[in-house]
PDB file with SEQRES, HELIX, SHEET and CRYST1 records, atoms N, CA, C and O in Angstrom:
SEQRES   1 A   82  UNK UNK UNK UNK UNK UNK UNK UNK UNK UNK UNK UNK UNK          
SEQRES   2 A   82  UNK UNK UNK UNK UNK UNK UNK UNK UNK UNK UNK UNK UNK          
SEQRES   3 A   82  UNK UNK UNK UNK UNK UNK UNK UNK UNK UNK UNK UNK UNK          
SEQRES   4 A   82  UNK UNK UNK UNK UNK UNK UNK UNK UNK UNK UNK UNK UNK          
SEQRES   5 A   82  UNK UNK UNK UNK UNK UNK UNK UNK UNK UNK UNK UNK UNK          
SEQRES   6 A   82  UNK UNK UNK UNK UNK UNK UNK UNK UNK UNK UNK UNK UNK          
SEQRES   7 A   82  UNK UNK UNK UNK                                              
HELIX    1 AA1 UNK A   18  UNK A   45  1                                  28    
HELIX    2 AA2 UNK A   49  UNK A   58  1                                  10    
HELIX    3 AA3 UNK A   66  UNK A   77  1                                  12    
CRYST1    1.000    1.000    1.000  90.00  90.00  90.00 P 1           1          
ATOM      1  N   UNK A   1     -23.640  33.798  -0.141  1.00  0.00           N  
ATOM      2  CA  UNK A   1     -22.579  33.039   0.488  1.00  0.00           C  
ATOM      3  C   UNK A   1     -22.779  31.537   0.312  1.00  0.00           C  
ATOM      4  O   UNK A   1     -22.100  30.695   0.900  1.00  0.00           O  
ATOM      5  N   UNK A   2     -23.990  31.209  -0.741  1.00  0.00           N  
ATOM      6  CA  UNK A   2     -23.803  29.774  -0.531  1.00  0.00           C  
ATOM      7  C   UNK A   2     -22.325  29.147  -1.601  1.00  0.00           C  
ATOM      8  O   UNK A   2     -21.641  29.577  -2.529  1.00  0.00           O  
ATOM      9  N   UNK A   3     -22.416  27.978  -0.813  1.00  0.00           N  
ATOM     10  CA  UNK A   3     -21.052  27.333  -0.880  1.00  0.00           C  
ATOM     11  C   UNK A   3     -19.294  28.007  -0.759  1.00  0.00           C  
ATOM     12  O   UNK A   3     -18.223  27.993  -1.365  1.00  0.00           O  
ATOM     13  N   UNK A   4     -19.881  28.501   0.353  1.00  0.00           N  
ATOM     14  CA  UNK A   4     -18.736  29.250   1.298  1.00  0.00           C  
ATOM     15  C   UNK A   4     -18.227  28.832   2.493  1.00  0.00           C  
ATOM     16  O   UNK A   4     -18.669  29.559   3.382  1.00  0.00           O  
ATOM     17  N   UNK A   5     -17.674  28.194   2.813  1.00  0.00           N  
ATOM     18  CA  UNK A   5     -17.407  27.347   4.122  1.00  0.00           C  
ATOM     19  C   UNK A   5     -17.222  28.656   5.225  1.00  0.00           C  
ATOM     20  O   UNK A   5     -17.451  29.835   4.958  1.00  0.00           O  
ATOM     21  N   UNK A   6     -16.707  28.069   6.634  1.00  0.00           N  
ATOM     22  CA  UNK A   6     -16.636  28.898   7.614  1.00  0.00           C  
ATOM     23  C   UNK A   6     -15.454  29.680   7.138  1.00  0.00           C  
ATOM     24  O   UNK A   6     -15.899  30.815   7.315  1.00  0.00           O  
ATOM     25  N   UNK A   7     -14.367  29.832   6.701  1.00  0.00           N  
ATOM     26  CA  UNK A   7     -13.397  30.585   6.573  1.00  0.00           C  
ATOM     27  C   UNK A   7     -13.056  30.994   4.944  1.00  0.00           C  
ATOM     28  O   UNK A   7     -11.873  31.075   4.613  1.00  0.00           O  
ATOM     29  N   UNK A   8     -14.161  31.255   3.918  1.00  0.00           N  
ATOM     30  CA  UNK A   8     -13.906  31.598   2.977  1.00  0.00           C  
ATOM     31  C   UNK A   8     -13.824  30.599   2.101  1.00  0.00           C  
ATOM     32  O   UNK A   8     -14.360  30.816   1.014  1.00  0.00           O  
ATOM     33  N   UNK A   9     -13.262  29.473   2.271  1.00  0.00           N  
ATOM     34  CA  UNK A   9     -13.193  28.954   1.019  1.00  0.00           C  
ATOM     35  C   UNK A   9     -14.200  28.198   0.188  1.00  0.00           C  
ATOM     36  O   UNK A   9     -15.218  27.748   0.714  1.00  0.00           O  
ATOM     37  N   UNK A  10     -13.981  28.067  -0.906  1.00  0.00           N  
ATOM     38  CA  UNK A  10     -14.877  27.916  -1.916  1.00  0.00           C  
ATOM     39  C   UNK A  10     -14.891  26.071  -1.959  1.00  0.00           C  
ATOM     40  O   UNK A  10     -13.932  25.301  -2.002  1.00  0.00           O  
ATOM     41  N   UNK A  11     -16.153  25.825  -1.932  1.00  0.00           N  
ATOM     42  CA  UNK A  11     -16.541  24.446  -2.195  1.00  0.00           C  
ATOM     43  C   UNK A  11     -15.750  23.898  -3.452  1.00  0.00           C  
ATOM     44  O   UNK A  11     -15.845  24.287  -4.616  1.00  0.00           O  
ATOM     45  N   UNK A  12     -14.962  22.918  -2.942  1.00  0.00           N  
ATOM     46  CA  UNK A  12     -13.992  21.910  -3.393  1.00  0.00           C  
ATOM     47  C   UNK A  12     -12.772  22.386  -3.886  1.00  0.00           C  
ATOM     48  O   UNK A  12     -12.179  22.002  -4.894  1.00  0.00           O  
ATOM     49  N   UNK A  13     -12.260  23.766  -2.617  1.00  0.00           N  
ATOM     50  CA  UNK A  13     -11.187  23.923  -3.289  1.00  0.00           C  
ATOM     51  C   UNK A  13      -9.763  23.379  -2.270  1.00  0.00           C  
ATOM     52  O   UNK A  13      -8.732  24.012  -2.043  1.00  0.00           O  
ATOM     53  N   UNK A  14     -10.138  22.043  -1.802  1.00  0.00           N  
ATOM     54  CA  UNK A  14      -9.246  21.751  -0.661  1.00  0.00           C  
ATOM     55  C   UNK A  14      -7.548  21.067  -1.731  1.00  0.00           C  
ATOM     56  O   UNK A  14      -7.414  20.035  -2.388  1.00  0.00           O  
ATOM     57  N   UNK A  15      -6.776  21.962  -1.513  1.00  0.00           N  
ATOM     58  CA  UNK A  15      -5.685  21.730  -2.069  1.00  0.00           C  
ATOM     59  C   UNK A  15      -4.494  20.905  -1.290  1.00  0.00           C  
ATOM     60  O   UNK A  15      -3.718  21.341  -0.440  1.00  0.00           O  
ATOM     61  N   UNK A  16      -4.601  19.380  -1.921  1.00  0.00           N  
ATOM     62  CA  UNK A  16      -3.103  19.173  -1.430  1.00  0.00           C  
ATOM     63  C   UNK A  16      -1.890  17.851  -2.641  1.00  0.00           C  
ATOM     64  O   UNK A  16      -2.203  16.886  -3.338  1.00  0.00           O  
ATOM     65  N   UNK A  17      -1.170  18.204  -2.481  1.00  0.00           N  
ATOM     66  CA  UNK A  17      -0.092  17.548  -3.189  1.00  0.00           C  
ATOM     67  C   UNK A  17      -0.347  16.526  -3.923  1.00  0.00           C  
ATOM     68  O   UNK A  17      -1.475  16.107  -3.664  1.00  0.00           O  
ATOM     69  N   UNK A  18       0.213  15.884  -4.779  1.00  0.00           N  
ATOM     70  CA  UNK A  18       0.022  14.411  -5.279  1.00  0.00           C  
ATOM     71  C   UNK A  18       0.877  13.640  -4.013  1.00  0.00           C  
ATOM     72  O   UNK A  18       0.493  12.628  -3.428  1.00  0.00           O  
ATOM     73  N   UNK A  19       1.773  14.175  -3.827  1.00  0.00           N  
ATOM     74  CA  UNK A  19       3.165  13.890  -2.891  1.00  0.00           C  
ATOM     75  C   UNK A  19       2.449  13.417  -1.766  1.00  0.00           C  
ATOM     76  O   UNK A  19       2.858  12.307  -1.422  1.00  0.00           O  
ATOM     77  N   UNK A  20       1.422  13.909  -0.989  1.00  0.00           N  
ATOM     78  CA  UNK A  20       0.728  14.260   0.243  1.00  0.00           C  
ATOM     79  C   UNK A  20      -0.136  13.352   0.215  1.00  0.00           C  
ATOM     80  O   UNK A  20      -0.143  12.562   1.159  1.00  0.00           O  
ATOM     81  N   UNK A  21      -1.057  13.204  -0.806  1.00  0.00           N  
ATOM     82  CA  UNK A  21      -1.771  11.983  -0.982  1.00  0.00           C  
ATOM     83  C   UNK A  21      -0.984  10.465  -0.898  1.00  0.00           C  
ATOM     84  O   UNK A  21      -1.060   9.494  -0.145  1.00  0.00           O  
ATOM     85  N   UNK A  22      -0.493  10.684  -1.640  1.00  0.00           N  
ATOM     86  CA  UNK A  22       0.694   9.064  -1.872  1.00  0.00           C  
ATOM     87  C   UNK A  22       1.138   8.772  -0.864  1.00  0.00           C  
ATOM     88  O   UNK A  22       1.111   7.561  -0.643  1.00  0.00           O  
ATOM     89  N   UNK A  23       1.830   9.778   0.374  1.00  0.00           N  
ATOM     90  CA  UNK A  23       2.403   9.577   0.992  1.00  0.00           C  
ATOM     91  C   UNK A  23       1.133   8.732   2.137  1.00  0.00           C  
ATOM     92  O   UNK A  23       1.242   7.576   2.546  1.00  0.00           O  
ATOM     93  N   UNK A  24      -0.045   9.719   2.468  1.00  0.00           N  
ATOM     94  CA  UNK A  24      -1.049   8.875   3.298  1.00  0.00           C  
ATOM     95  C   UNK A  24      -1.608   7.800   2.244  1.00  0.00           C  
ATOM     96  O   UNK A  24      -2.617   7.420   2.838  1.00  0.00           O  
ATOM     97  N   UNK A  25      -1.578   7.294   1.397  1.00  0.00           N  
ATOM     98  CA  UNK A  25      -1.926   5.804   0.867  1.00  0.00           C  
ATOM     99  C   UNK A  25      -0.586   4.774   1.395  1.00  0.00           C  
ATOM    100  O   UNK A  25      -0.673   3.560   1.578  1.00  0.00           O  
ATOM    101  N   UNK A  26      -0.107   5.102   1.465  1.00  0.00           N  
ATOM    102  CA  UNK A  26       1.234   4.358   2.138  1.00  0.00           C  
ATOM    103  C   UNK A  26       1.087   4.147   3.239  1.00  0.00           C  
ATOM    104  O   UNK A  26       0.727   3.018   3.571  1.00  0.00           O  
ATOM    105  N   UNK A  27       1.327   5.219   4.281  1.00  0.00           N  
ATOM    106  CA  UNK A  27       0.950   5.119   5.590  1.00  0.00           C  
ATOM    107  C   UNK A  27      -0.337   4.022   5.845  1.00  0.00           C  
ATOM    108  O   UNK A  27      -0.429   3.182   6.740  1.00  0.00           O  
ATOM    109  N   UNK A  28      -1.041   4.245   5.039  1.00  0.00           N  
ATOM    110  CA  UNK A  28      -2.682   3.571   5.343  1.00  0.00           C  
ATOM    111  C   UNK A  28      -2.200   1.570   5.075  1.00  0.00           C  
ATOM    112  O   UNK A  28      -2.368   0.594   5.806  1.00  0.00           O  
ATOM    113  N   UNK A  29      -1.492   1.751   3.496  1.00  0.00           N  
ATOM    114  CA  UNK A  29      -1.399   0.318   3.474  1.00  0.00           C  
ATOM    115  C   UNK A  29      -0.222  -0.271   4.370  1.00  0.00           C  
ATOM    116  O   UNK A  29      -0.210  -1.482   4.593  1.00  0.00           O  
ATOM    117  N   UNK A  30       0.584   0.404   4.793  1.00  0.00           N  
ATOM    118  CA  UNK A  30       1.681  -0.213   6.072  1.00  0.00           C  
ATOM    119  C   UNK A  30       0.499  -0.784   6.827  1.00  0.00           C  
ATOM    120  O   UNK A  30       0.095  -1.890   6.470  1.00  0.00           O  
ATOM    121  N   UNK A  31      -0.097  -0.167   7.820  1.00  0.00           N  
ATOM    122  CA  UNK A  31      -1.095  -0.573   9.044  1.00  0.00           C  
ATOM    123  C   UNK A  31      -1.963  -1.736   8.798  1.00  0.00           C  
ATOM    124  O   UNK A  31      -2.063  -2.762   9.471  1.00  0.00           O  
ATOM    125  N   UNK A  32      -2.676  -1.341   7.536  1.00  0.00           N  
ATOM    126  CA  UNK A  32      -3.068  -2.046   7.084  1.00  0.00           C  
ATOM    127  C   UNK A  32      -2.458  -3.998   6.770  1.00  0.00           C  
ATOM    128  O   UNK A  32      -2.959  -5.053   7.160  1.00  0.00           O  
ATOM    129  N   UNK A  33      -1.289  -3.733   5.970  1.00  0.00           N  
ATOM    130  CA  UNK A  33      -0.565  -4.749   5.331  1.00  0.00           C  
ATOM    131  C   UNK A  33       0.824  -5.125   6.004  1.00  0.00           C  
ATOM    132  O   UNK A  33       1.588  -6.004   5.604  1.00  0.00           O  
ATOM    133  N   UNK A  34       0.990  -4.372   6.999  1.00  0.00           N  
ATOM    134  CA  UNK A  34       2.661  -4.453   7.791  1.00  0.00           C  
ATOM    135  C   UNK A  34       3.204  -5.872   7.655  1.00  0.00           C  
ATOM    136  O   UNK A  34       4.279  -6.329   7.267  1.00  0.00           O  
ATOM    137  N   UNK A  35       1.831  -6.516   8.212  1.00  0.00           N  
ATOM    138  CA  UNK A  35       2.696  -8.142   8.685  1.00  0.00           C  
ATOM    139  C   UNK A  35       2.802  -9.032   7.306  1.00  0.00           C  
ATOM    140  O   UNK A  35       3.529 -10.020   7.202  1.00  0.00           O  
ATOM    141  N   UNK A  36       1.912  -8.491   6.211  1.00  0.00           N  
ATOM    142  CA  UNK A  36       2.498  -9.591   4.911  1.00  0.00           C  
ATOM    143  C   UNK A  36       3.097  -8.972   4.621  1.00  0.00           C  
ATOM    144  O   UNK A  36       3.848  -9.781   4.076  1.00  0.00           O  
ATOM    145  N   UNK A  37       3.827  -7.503   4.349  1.00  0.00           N  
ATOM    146  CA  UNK A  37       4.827  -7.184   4.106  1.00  0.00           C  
ATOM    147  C   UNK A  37       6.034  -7.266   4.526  1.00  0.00           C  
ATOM    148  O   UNK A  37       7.054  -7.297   3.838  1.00  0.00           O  
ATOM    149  N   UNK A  38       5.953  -7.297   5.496  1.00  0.00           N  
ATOM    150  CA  UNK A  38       7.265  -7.784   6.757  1.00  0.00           C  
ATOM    151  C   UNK A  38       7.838  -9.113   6.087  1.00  0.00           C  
ATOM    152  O   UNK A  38       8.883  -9.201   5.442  1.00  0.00           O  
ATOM    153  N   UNK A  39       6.738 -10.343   6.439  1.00  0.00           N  
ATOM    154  CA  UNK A  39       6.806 -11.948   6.239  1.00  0.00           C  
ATOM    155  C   UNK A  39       7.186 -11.865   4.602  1.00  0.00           C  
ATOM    156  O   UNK A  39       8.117 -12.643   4.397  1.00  0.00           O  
ATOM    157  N   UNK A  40       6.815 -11.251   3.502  1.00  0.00           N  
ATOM    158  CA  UNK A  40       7.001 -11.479   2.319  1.00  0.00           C  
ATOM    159  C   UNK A  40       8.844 -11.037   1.717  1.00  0.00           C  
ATOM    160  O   UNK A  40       9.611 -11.534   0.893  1.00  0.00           O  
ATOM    161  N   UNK A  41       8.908  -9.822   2.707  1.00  0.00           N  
ATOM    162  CA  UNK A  41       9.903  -9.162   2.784  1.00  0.00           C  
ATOM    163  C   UNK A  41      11.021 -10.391   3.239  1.00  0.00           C  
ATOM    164  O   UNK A  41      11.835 -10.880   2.455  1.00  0.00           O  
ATOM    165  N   UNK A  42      10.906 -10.691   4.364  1.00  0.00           N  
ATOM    166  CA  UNK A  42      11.995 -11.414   5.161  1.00  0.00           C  
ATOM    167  C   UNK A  42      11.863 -12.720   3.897  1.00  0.00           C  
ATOM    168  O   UNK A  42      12.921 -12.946   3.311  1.00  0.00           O  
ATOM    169  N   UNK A  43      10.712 -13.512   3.494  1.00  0.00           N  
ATOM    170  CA  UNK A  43      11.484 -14.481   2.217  1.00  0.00           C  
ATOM    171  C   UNK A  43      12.082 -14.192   0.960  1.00  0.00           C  
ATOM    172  O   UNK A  43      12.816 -14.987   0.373  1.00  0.00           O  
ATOM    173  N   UNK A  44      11.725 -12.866   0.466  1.00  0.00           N  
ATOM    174  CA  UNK A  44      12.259 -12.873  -0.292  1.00  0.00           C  
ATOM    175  C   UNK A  44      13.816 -12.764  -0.188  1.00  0.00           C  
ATOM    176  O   UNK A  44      14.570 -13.574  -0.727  1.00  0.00           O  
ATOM    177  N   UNK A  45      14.395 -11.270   0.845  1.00  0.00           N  
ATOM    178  CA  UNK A  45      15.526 -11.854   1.135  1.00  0.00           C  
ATOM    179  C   UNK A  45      16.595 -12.303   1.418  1.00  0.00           C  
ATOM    180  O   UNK A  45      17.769 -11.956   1.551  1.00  0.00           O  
ATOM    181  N   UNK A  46      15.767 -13.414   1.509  1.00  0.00           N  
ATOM    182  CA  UNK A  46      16.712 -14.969   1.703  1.00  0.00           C  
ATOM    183  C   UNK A  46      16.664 -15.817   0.899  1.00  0.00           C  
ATOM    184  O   UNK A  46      17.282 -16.874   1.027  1.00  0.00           O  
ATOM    185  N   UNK A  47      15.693 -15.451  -0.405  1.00  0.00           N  
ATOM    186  CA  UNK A  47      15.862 -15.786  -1.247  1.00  0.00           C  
ATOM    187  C   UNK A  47      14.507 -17.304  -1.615  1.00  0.00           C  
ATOM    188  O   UNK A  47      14.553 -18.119  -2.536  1.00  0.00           O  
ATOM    189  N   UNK A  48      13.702 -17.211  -0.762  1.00  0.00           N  
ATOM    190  CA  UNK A  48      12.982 -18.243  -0.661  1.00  0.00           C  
ATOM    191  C   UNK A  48      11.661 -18.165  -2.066  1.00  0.00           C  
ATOM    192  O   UNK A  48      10.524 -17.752  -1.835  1.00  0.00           O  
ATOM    193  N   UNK A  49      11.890 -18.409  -2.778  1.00  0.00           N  
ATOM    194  CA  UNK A  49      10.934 -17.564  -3.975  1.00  0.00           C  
ATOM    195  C   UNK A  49       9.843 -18.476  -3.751  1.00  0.00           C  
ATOM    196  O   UNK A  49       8.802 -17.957  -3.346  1.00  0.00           O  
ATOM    197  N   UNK A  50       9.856 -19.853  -3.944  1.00  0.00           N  
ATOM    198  CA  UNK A  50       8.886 -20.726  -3.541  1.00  0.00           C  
ATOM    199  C   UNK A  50       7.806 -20.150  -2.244  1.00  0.00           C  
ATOM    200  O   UNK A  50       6.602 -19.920  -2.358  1.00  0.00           O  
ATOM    201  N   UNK A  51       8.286 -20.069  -1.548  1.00  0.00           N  
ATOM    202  CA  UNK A  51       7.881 -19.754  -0.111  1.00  0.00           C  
ATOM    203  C   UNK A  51       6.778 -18.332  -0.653  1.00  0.00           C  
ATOM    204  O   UNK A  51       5.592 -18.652  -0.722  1.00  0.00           O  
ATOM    205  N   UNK A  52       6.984 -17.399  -0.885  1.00  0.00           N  
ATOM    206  CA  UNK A  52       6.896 -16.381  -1.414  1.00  0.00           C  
ATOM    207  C   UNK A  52       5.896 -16.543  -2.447  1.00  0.00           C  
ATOM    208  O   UNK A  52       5.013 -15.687  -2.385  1.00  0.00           O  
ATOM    209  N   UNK A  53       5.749 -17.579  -3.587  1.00  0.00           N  
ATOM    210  CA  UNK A  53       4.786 -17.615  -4.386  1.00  0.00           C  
ATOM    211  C   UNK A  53       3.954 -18.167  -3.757  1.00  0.00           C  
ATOM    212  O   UNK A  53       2.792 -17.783  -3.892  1.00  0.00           O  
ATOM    213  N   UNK A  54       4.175 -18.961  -3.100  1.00  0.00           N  
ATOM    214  CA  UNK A  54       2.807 -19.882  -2.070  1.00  0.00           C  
ATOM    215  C   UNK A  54       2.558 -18.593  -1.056  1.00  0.00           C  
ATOM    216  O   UNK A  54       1.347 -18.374  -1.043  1.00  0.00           O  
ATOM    217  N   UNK A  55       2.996 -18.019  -0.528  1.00  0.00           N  
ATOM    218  CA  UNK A  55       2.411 -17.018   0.319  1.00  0.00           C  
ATOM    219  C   UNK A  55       1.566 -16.027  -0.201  1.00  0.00           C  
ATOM    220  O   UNK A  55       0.498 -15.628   0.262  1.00  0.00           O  
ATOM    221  N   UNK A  56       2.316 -15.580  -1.480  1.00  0.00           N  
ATOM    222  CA  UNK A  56       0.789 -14.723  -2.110  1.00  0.00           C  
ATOM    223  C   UNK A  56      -0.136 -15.324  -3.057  1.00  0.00           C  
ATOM    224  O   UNK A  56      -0.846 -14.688  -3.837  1.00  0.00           O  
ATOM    225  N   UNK A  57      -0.091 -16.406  -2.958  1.00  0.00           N  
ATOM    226  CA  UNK A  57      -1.456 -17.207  -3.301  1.00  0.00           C  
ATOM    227  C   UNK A  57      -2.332 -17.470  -2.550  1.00  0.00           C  
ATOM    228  O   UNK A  57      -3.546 -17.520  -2.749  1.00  0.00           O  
ATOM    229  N   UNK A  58      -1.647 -17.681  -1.503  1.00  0.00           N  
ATOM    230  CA  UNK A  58      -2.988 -17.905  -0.386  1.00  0.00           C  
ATOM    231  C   UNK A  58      -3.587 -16.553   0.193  1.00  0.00           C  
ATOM    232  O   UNK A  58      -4.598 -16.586   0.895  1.00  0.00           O  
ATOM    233  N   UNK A  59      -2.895 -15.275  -0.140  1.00  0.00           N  
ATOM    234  CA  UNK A  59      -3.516 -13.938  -0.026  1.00  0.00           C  
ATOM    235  C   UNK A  59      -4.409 -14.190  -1.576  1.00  0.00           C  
ATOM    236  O   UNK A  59      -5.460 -13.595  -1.816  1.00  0.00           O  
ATOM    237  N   UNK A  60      -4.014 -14.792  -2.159  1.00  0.00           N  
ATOM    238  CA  UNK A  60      -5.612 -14.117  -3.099  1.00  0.00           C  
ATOM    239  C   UNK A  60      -6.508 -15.513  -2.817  1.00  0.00           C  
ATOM    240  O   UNK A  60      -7.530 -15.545  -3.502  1.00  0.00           O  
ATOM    241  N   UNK A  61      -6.372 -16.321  -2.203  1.00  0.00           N  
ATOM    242  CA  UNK A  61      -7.339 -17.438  -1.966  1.00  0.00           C  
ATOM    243  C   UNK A  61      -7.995 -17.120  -0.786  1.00  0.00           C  
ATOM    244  O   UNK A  61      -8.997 -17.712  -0.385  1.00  0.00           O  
ATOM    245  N   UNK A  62      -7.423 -16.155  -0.198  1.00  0.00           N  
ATOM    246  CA  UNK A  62      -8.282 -15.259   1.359  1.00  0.00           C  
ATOM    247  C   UNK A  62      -8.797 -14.412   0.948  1.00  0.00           C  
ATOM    248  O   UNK A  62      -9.428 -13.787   1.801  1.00  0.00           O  
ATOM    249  N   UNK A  63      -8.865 -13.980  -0.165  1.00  0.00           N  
ATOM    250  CA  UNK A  63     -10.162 -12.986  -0.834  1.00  0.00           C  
ATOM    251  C   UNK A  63      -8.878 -11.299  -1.112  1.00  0.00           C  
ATOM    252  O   UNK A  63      -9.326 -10.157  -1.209  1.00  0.00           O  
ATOM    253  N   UNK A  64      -7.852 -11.532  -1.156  1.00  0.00           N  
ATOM    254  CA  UNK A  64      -7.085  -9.828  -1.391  1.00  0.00           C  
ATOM    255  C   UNK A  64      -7.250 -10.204  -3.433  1.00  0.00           C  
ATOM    256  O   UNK A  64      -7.574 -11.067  -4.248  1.00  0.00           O  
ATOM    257  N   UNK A  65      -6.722  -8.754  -3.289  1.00  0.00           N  
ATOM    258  CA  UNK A  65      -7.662  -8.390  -5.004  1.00  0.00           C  
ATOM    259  C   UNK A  65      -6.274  -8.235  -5.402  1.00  0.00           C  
ATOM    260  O   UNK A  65      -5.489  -7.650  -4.655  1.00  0.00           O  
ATOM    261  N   UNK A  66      -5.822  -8.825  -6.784  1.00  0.00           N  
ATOM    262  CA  UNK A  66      -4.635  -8.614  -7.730  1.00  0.00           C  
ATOM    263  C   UNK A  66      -3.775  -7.638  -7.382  1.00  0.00           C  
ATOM    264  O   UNK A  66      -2.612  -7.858  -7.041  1.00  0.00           O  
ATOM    265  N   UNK A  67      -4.582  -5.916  -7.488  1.00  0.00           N  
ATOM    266  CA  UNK A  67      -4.007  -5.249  -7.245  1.00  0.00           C  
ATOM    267  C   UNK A  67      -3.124  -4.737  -6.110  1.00  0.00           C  
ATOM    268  O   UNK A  67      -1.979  -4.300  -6.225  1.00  0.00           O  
ATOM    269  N   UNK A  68      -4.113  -4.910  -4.580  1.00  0.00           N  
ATOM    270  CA  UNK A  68      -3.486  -5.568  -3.730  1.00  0.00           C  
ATOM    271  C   UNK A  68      -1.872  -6.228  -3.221  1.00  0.00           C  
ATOM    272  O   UNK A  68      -0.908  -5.734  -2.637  1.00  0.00           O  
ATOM    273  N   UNK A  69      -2.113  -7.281  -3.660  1.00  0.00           N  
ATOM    274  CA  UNK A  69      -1.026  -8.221  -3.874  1.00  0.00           C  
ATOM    275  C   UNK A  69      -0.219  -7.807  -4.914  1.00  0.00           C  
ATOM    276  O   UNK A  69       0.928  -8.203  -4.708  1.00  0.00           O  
ATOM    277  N   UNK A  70      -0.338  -7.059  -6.146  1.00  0.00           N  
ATOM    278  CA  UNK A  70       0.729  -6.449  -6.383  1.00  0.00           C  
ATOM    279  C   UNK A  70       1.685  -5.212  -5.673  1.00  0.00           C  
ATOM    280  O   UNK A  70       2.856  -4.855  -5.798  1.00  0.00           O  
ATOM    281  N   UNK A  71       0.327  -4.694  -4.727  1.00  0.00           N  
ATOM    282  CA  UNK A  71       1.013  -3.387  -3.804  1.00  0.00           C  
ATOM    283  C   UNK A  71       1.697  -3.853  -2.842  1.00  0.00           C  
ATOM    284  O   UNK A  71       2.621  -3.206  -2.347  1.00  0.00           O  
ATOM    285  N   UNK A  72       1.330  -5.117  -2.402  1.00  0.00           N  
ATOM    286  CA  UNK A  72       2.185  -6.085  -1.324  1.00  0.00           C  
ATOM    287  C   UNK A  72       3.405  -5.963  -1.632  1.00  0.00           C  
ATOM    288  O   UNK A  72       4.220  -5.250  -1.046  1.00  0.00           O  
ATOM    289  N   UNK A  73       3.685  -6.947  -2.970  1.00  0.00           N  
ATOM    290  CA  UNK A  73       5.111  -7.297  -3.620  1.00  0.00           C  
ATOM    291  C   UNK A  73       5.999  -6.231  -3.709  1.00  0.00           C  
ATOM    292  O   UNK A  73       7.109  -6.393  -3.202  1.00  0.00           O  
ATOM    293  N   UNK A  74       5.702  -5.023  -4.327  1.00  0.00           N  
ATOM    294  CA  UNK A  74       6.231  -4.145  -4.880  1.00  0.00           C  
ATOM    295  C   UNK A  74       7.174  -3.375  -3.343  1.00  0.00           C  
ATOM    296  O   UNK A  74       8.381  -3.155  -3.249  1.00  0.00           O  
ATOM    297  N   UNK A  75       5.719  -3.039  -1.989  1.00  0.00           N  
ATOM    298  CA  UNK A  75       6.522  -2.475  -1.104  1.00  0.00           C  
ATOM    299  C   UNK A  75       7.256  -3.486  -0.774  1.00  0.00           C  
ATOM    300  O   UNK A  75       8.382  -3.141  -0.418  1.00  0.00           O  
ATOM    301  N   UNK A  76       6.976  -5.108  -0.741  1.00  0.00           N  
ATOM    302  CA  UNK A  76       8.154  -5.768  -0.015  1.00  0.00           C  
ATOM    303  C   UNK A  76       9.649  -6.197  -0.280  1.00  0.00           C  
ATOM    304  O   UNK A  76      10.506  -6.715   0.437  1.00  0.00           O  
ATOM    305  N   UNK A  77       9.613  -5.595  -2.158  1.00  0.00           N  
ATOM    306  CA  UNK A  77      10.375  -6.172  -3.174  1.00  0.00           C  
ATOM    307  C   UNK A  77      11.256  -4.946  -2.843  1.00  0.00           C  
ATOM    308  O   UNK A  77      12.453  -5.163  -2.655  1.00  0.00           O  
ATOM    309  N   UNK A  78      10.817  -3.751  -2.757  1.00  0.00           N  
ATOM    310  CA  UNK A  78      11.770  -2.160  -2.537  1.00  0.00           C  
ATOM    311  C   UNK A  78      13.004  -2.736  -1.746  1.00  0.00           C  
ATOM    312  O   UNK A  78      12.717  -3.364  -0.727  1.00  0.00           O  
ATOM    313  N   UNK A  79      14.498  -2.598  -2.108  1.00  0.00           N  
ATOM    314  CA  UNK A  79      15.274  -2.652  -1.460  1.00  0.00           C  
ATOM    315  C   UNK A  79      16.177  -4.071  -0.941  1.00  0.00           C  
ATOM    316  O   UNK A  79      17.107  -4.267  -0.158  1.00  0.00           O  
ATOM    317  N   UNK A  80      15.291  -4.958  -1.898  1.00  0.00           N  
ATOM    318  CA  UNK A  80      15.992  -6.468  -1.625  1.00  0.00           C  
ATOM    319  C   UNK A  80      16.745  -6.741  -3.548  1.00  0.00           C  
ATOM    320  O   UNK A  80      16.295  -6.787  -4.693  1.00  0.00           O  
ATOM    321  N   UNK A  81      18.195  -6.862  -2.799  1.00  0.00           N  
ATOM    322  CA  UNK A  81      18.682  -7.559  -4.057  1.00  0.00           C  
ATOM    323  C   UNK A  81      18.461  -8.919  -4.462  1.00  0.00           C  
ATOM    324  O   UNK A  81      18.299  -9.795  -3.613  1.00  0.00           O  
ATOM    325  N   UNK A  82      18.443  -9.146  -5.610  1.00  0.00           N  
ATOM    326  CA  UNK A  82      17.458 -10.467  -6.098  1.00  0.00           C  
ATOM    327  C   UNK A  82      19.133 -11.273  -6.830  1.00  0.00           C  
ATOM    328  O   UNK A  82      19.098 -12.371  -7.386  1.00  0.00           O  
TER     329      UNK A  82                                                      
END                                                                             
């Protein structure tokens, strides 16, 4: 029985979605990121692009990583006409 958990299953066979995953990386970076997303959200818009490039500069001058700040933009960019 080794590598048999309490109810049968077999070591590393925990199955779940791509869908399921993505969906809790989201959840995680909302909590995480709500309020620069919110604030990035509300300039863009209104169209403030300036405002907006200076705001995520000073997220990578506070130490957030490229990628990051691209996950920022992207959720705050969803749904604003440009």
């Amino acid at each position: 029985m080794a590598g048999r958990g309490l109810y049968g299953q077999v070591q590393g066979d925990a199955n779940r979605t791509a869908t399921a995953c993505m969906g809790e990386r989201i959840a995680d970076n909302q909590v995480v990121e709500g309020d620069a997303i919110a604030r990035l959200k509300a300039m863009l818009s209104q169209k403030r692009f300036d405002a907006a490039s200076e705001f995520m500069e000073r997220l990578r001058t506070e130490g957030y990583a490229d990628h990051r700040i691209r996950a920022i933009y992207g959720m705050a960019s969803a749904g604003v006409r440009f």
